[in-house]
Structures are given as structure tokens and as C-alpha cells.
N, C-alpha and C positions, 0 to 999 in steps of 0.2 A: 161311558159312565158319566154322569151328572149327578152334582152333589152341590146341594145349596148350603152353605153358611151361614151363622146367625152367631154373634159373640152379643151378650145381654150387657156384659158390662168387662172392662179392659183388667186384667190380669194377667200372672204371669204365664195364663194358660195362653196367650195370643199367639207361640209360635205354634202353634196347630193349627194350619192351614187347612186350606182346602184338599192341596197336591198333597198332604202326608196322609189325611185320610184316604183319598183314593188308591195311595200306593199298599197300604195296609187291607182296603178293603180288595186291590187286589189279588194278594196273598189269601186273601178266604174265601173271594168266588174261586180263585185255582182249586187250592184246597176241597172245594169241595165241588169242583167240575161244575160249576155254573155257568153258563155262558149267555151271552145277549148286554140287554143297552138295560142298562139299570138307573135308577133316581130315586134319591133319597135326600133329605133335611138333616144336618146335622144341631142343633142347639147348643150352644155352652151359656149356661142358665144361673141364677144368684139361689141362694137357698129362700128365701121366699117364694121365686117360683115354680120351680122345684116342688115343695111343700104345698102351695096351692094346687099343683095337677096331681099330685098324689093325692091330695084331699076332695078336689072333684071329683077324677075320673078312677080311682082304684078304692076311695075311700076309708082310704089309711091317713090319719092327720097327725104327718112328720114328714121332716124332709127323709131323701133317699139320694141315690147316686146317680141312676141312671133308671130310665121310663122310656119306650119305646110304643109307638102305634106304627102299627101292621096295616097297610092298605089291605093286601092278601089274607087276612085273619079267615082262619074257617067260621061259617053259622051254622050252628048247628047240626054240624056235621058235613055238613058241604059246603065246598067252595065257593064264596062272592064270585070269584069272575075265573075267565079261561083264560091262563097263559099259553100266551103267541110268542115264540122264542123270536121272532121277526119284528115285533114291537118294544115301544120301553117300556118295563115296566118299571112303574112309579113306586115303589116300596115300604115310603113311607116314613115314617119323623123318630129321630132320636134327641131326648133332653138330656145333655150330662149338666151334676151340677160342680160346676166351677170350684166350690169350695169346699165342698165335701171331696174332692176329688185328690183336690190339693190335700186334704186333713188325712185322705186314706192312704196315701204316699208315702206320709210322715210315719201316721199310725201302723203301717206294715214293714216300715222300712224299706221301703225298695223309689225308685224315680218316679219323676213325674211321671216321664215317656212311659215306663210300663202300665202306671196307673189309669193313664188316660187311654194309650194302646186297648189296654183289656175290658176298660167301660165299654169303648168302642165296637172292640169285637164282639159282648153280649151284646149289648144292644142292636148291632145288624144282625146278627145269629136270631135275636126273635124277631124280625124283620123278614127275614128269609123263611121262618115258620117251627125256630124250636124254641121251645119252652122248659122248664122247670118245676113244671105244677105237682106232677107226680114223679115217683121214683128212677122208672126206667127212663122216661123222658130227661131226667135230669143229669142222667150218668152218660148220658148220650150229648146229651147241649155241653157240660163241662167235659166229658174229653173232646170236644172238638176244641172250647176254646185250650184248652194245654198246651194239643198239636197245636193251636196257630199261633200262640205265643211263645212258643218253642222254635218253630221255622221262623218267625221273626227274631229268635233269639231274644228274647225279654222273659 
């Protein structure tokens, strides 16, 4: 697994390395029997930023928490490309935002660690190819993230 870092700007989010995300993310290829050489971007992002790719690419103008681009995304009903469990696949970019992330922690009560944990895990879960848009789809994406913040214990 390869996972590239990107911290936009220094907070108390910087103990999130690189080695915690991949320990986490490897809890949810287990999880869910993935295997192979995987690469992903992780982003920890300011709410300006944040708010601008919301506003470009989904066209929603507010910040959010967490925006994910899918190399693997279906068109139109078929898949961009062939996975080769023998290659890496490239996966693709996750933005959390920094401060929103922090504000949700407070706002729910619960720790950073869980907060960012569970950004994290949606954000590779639509990475990997699940979504939220309709019903069934979304009862299926949210118990998976449960289970994997449950086997992490958070």
C-alpha cells in the first residue's frame, strides 16, 4: 500500500500520519477482503479549500468534511478500466477538511481519533466504489463503515 500525504496547513490534526492511515486502511481492505497493492492521496485541507472543490466539482457552495475522487468511478455504467489484482491500483484522492473535522468532534462529542478515523473510512469506502446516493446503496456503505469502526473500536 502507498499513500501519499498532503497537510495544507499545521494543526492539531498532524498526529495523523501516514503509518496510522494505512494501519486503519488496513483494517478495511481486511474487512472487506481486498487484496493487492493499493495508492491513494490523503489531503488534510483548510475550509476554504474544502469549500472551493465543493463548489467546483459537486457544485454545492459550502464547506463539507470530507470529498473523495474515485480513479475507478463507473461511466455510465461501465467501468473506466480493468482491474489486474497483480498491479497497483491507483485509487485515488481523499480531502478532509481540517476544521470541520475538528468542529465535528466537539460538535458530536466523541475524539478526534474517532472523527478523523470515520472521515477516513468514508472517504476510502467511496474510493473503493460505494456510495450513498440512493437508499439501498447507502444502508450497505453505512454498515460497513459501523463494522469497521467497531473492529477498530472507536
Amino acid at each position: 500500500m502507498e499513500i501519499e500525504m498532503s497537510f495544507q496547513n499545521d494543526t492539531e490534526l498532524n498526529e495523523f500520519e501516514e503509518n496510522y492511515f494505512e494501519e486503519v486502511a488496513k483494517v478495511i481492505f481486511n474487512h472487506l477482503k481486498e487484496d493487492g497493492y493499493f495508492i491513494f492521496e490523503v489531503n488534510l485541507v483548510s475550509l476554504e479549500t474544502i469549500h472551493s472543490i465543493n463548489k467546483e466539482y459537486r457544485n454545492i457552495d459550502r464547506p463539507t468534511d470530507v470529498i473523495s475522487f474515485a480513479f475507478e468511478d463507473d461511466y455510465e455504467g461501465e467501468s473506466k478500466i480493468i482491474v489486474n489484482k497483480d498491479l497497483p491500483r491507483d485509487l485515488g484522492e481523499i480531502f478532509i477538511c481540517s476544521e470541520v473535522c475538528i468542529n465535528q468532534a466537539k460538535e458530536y462529542n466523541h475524539s478526534l481519533k474517532r472523527e478523523m478515523t470515520f472521515l477516513f473510512t468514508h472517504g476510502l469506502l467511496h474510493l473503493l466504489g460505494y456510495d450513498h446516493m440512493v437508499d439501498e446503496d447507502e444502508k450497505v456503505m453505512f454498515k460497513l463503515q459501523d463494522e469497521i469502526m467497531t473492529i477498530l473500536g472507536l
